[in-house]
N, C-alpha and C positions, 0 to 999 in steps of 0.2 A: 355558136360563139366559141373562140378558140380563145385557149387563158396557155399565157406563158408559162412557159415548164410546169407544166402539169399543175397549178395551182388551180384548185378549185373553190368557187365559195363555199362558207359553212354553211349546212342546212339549219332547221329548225329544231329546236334540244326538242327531245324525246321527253314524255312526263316521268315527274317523278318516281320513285321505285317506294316501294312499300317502306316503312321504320320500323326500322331492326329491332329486334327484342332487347328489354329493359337488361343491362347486365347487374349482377351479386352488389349487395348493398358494400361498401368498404368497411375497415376493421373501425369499432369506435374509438376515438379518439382520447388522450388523457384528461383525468379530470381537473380541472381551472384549481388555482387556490382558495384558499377560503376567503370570504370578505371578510371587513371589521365586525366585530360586535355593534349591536344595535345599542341605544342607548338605555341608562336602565330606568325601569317603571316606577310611577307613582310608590310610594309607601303606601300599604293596604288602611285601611278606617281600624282602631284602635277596638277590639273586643270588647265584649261585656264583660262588668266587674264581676267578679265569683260570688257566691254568696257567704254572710256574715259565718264565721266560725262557734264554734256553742259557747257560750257565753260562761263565766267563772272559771273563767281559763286564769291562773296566777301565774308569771313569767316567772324562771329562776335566776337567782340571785348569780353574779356573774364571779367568775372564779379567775384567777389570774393564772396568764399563761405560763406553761414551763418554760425554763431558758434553753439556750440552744445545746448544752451540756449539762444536764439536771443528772444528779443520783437517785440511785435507786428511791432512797427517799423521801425526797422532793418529787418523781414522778407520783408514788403513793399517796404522800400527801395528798397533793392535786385532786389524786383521782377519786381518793377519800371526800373532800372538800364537793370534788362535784357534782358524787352521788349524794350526797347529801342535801346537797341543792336542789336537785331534779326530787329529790324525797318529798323537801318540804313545798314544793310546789306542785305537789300532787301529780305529777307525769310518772314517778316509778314508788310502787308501793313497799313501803317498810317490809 
């Protein structure tokens, strides 16, 4: 058979060639933003009561506070006043 200007037909592809070696992993990437906060949890179950304190405990007698510009002796006082409360309710010994 004679083919115009040298044209010939294509033969039949040759098999494939082996696969090439796997190339270097690439650099990792930046890391994403942060999501939201989750929402927040239950309130935990409320503790057990502590146990009762010793008992003949007498609370002291309550003292009035100093003003916001007290003298010397109006703080004394006071502090007079205090101990003496915490005295007679048995928390600081005479």
């Amino acid at each position: 058979m004679c083919f115009p200007f040298g044209t010939f037909p294509t033969g039949v592809a040759g098999p494939t060639g082996a696969t090439g070696a796997t190339g270097e992993a690439g650099p990792t990437g930046a890391t994403g933003a942060t999501g939201e906060a989750g929402p927040t949890g239950a309130t935990g179950a409320t503790g057990a009561t502590g146990p009762t304190g010793p008992s003949g405990f007498t609370p002291a007698a309550a003292v009035p506070d100093v003003e916001s510009t007290p003298t010397p002796e109006e703080v004394g006082t006071t502090l007079n006043a205090l101990l003496a409360s915490l005295r007679a309710a048995g928390i600081l010994e005479t």
